[in-house]
C-alpha positions in Angstrom: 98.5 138.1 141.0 96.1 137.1 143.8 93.3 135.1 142.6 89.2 135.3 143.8 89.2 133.3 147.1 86.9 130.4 146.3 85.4 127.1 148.1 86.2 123.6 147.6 85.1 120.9 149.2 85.3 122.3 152.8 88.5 124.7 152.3 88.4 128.3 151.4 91.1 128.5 149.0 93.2 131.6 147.6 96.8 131.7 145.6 99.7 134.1 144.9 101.5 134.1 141.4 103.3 137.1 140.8 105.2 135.0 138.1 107.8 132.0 138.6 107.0 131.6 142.0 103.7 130.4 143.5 101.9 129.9 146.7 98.5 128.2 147.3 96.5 128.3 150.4 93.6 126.0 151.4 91.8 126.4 155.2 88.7 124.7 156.7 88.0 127.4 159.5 85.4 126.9 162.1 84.0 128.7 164.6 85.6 126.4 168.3 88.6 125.8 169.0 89.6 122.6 167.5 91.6 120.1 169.2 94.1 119.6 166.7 95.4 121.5 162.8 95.0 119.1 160.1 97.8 119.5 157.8 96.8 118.5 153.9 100.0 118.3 151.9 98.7 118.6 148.1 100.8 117.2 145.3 104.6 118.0 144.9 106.2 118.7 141.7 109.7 117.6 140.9 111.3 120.6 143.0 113.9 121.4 145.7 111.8 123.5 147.6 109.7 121.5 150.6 107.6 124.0 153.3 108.4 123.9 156.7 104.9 122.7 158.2 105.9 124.4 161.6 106.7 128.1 159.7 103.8 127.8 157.4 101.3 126.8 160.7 102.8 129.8 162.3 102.4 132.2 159.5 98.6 130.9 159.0 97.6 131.5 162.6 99.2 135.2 162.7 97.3 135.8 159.1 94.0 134.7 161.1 94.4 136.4 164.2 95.4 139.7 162.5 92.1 139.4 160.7 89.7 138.5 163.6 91.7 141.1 165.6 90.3 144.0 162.8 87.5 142.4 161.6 85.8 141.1 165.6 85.2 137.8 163.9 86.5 134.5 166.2 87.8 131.8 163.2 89.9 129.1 164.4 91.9 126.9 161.7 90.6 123.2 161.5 92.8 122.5 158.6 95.5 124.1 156.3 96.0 122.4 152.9 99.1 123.1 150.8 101.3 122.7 148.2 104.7 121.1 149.9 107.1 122.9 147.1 105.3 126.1 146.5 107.6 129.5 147.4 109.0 129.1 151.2 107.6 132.7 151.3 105.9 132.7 154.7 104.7 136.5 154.6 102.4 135.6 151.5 100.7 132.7 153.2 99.9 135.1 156.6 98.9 137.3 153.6 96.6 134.7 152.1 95.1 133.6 155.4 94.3 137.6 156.5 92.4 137.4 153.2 90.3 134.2 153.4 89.2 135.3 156.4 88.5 138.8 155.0 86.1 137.3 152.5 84.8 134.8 154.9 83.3 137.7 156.6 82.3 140.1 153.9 80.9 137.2 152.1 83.2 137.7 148.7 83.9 133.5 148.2 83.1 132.0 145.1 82.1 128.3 145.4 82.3 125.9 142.6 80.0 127.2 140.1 80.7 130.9 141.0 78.0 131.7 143.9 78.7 133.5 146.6 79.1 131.7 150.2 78.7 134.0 152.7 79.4 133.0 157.0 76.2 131.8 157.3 76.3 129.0 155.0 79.8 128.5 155.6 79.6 125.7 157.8 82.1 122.9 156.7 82.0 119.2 158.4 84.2 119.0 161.5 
């Protein structure tokens, strides 16, 4: 279903495939507020199916609040990378984001050759 969260390049990444439907999440998160969200739109398939930027923005920054809100951490999305036709299921990618940061914190990301990255090395280019 939900897959390790993991690092690449600069974004902490997670997905959610219960079966036909999909949703991937990147985020670069830092640590100040950043003057503006970079939106990354990753390939699109042949589908109907495009995101609203504006709902999926919304649903990423109530995912990370939520989690700094339990967790005391202060993580502010820099950027949000996505597929444009994955599932228009906003819940799962406030879901997603709650768990990025989660592991962020804990320390539970993978990075490209399976190591953990914990908060302290976490520190992508702004």
């Amino acid at each position: 279903m939900t897959n390790n969260i993991y690092r690449k390049g600069d974004l902490l990444c997670c997905s959610h495939i219960p079966g036909p439907s999909h949703n991937w999440l990147g985020l670069r998160l830092q640590e100040d507020q950043p003057s503006e969200i970079i939106l990354t739109q990753m390939s699109i398939r042949s589908c109907e199916t495009v995101l609203d930027e504006e709902k999926l923005c919304a649903a990423v920054d109530r995912g990370v609040i939520t989690e700094n809100a339990n967790s005391g951490s202060k993580w502010f999305v820099a950027e949000i990378a996505y597929v444009a036709d994955d599932s228009p299921r906003y819940s799962v990618y406030e879901m997603l984001a709650v768990r990025i940061v989660s592991a962020l914190n804990s320390g539970h990301i993978s990075n490209s050759v399976g190591n953990q990255v914990t908060k302290e090395l976490y520190h992508p280019e702004a």
